[in-house]
C-alpha positions in Angstrom: 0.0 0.0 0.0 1.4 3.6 -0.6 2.1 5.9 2.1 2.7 9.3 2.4 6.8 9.5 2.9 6.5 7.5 -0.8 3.8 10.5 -2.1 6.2 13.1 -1.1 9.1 11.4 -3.1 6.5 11.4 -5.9 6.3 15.0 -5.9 2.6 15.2 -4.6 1.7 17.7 -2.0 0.7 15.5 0.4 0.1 18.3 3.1 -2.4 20.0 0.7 -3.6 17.0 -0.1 -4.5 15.7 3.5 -6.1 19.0 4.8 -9.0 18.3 2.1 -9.5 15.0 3.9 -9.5 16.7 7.4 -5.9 15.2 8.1 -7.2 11.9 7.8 -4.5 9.6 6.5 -6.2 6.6 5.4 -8.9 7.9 3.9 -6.4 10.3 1.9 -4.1 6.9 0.8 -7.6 5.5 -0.1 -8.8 8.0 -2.0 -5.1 8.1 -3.8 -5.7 4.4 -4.3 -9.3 4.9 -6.0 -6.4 6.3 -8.8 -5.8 2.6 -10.1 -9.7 2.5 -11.2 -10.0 5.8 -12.8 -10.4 5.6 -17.0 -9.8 9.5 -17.6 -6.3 8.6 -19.0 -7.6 6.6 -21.4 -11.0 8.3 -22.1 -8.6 11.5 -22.7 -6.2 9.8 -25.2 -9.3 8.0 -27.1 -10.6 11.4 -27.6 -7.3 13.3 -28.6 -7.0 10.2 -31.3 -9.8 11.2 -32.8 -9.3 14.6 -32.4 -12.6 14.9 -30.4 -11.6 18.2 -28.3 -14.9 18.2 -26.8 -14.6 15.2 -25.0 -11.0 15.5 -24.5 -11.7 18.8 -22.8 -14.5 16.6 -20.3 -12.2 14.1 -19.8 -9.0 16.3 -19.0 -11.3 18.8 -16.9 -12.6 15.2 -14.4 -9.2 14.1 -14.5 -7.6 17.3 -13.2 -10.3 17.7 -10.8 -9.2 14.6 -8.8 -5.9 15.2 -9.3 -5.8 19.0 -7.6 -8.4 17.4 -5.0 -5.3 15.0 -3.8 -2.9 17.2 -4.7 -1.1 14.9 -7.2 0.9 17.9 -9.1 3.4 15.7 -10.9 0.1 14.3 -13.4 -1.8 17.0 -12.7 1.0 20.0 -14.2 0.6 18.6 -17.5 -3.1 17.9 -17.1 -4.0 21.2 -16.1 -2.1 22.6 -19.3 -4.2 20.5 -21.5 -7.3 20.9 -19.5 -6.7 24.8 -20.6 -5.5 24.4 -24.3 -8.7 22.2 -24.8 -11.4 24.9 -22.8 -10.7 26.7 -25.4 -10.7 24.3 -28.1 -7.2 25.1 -29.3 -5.9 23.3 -31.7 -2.4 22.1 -30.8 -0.4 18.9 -30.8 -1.2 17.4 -27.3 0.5 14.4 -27.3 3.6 15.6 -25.8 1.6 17.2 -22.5 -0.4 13.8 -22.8 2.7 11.8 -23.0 4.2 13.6 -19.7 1.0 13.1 -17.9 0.9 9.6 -18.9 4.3 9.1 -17.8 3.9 10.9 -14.5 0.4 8.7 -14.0 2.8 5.4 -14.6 5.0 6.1 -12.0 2.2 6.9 -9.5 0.4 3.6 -10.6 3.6 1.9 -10.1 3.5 3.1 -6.7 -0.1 2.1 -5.9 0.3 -1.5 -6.8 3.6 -2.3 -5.5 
């Protein structure tokens, strides 16, 4: 199970992160956890593959949403960007933001299930 020392090697701001859960550890690595079922990632990169930026923008906008409630800024930096290009429907290559953010979201799945 992941603990906080290994969130704050991570990069996450695990202070931040446990004052929205009312300092409550477990439910905070729980809720970190819950990460491992999410489909965002994938729902995101469907989208951006078929150059849907309307549902790339809803699923970049839930993802970043969970990932600024636990305060996981190494996926959500690059999530946010995106999340800000597609609001406004720009039209950019986003594969190299999605390809960070996919990285970052490897390491903390990593992580999770070790």
């Amino acid at each position: 199970m992941i603990t906080v020392d290994q969130l704050n090697a991570f990069g996450a701001d695990t202070k931040d992160g446990l004052s929205r859960c009312m300092g409550m550890e477990a439910l905070y690595l729980r809720l970190v956890g819950m990460m491992a079922q999410d489909n965002h990632m994938e729902a995101l990169k469907a989208a951006l593959d078929q150059g849907d930026l309307d549902a790339a923008f809803e699923a970049a906008h839930a993802l970043k949403g969970v990932l600024a409630n636990l305060s996981l800024t190494p996926v959500l930096t690059p999530v946010s960007e995106m999340t800000e290009l597609l609001r406004t429907r720009t039209k950019t290559d986003y594969m190299p933001m999605y390809a960070e953010a996919e990285r970052q979201m490897s390491a903390l799945l990593t992580l999770i299930n070790s």
